[in-house]
C-alpha positions in Angstrom: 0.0 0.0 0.0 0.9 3.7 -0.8 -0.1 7.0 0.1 -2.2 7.1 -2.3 -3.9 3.3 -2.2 -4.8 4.6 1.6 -6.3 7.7 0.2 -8.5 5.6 -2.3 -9.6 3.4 0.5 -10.3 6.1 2.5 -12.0 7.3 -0.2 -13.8 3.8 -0.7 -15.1 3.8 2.6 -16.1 6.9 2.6 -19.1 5.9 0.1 -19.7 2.9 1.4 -20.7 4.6 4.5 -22.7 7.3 3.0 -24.7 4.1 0.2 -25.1 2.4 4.4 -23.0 -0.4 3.3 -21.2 -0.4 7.0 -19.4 -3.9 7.1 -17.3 -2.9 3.3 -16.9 0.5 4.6 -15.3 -0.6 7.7 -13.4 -3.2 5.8 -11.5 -0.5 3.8 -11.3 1.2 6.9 -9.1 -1.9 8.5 -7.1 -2.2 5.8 -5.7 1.3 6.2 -5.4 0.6 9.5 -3.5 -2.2 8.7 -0.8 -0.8 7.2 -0.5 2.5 8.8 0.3 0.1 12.3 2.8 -2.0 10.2 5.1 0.5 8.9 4.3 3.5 11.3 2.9 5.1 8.2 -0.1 7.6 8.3 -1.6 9.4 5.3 -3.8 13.1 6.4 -5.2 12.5 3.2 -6.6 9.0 4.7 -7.0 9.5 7.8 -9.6 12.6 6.4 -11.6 10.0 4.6 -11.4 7.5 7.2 -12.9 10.0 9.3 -15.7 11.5 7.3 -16.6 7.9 6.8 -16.6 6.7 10.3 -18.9 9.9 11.0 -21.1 9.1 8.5 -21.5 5.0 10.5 -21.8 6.9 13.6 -24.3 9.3 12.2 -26.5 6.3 10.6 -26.1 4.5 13.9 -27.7 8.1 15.6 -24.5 8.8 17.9 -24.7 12.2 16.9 -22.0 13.2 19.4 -19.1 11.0 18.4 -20.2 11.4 14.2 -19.9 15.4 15.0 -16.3 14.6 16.6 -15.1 12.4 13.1 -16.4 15.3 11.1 -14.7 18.0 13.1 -11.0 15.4 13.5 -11.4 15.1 10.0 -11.9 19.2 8.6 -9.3 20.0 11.3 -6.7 17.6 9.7 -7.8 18.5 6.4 -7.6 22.3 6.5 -4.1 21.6 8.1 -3.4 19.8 5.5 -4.9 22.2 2.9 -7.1 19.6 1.3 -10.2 21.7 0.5 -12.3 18.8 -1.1 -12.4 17.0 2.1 -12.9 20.0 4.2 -16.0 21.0 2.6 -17.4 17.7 2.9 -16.6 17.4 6.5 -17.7 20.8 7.2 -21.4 20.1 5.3 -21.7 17.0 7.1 -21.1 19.4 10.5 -23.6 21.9 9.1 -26.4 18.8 9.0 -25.3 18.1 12.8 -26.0 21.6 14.1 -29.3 21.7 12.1 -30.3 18.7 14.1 -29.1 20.4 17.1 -30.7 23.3 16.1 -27.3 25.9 16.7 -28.0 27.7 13.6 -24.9 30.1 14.1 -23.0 26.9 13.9 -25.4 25.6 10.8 -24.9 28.9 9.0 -21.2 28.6 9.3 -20.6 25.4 8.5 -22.6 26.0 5.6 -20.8 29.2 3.9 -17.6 27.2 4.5 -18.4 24.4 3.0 -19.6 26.5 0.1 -16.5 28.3 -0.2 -14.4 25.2 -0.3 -16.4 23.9 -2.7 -16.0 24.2 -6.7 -18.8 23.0 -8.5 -17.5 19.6 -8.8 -17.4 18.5 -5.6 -20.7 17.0 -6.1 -20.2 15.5 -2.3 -19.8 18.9 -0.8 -22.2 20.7 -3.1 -25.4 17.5 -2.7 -24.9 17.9 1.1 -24.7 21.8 2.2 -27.5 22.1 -0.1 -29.7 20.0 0.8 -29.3 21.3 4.7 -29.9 25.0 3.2 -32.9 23.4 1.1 -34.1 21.8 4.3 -33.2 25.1 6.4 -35.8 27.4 3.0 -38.2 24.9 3.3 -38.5 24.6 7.2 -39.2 28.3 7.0 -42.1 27.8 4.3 -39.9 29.6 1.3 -40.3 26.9 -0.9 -38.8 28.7 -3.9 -35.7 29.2 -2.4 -35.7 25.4 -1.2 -37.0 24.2 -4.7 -33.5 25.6 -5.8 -31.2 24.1 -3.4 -33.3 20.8 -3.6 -32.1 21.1 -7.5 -28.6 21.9 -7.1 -28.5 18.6 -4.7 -30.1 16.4 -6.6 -28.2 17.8 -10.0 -24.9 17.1 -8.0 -25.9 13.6 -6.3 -26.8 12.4 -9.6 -23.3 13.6 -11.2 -21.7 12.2 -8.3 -23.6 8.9 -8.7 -24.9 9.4 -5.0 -28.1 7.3 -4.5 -28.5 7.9 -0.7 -28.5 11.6 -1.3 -30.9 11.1 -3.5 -32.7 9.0 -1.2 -32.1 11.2 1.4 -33.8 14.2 -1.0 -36.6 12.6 -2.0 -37.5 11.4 1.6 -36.8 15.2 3.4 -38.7 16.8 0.1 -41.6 14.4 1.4 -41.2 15.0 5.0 -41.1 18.3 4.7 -44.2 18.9 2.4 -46.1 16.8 4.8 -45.0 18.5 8.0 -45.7 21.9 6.0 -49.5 21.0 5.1 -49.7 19.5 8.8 -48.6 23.1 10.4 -50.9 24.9 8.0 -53.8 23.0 8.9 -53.2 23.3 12.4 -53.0 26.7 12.3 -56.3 27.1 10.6 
């Protein structure tokens, strides 16, 4: 294994966790593992994509704390390192935690960074932060504005080949739409 193999399995286990495929993406993770233990040999690049990835199983698995602390290991190292793709990634994935925690300082944030570090074809970066910001437009009934971010996600999930995203669109556009009719009924 190289530098590089590591990254790519870092990489690999990165999608793996985000398609829910936990036992491959932990596999790649090990493997990394492996070698970095055998030849006291560690790659930032990896250990980024190792992270995002374990936050993303820890996220699925609803331990919101310790997925927010992968995320936040795995920007830190990657702005150190000056790898922009990853930290844009990592810091969407934090902007999805603080919407859940609803700390929307940290939300908005995480969400113009992400966008800055982001060039159009990060499709990772770009699916995520805007389907939080959809979320965020459609939460507070401006559907217009969500209706655009919900495109630019899906438009970059599909480019990137990302069928959870798109899973993940189609059930918050759902959820939302439902929970918006609920609240406007209610109110009547």
């Amino acid at each position: 294994s190289t530098s590089v193999e590591n990254k790519i399995l870092g990489q690999i286990a990165f999608h793996y966790a985000r398609l829910g495929k936990t036992e491959a993406a932990t596999a790649a993770i090990d493997k990394v593992r492996l070698y970095a233990s055998q030849v006291a040999y560690d790659s930032g690049a990896a250990v980024c994509w190792i992270n995002l990835a374990e936050g993303i199983i820890e996220h699925y698995s609803a331990n919101t704390g310790k997925a927010r602390s992968k995320w936040e290991r795995s920007r830190a190292v990657a702005q150190s390192l000056g790898l922009r793709e990853v930290a844009a990634i990592a810091s969407a994935w934090l902007a999805l935690s603080s919407y859940l925690a609803e700390n929307i300082e940290s939300f908005e944030s995480r969400s113009i960074e992400s966008i800055r570090l982001s060039d159009e074809e990060n499709y990772s970066a770009v699916s995520r932060v805007s389907l939080n910001v959809a979320l965020c437009f459609h939460y507070g009934d401006d559907t217009s504005s969500a209706r655009a971010w919900y495109t630019r996600c899906r438009l970059a999930a599909v480019r990137d080949g990302d069928e959870a995203t798109l899973a993940a669109l189609m059930h918050s556009m759902g959820w939302m739409s439902v929970s918006s009719k609920r609240n406007q009924v209610l109110m009547e």
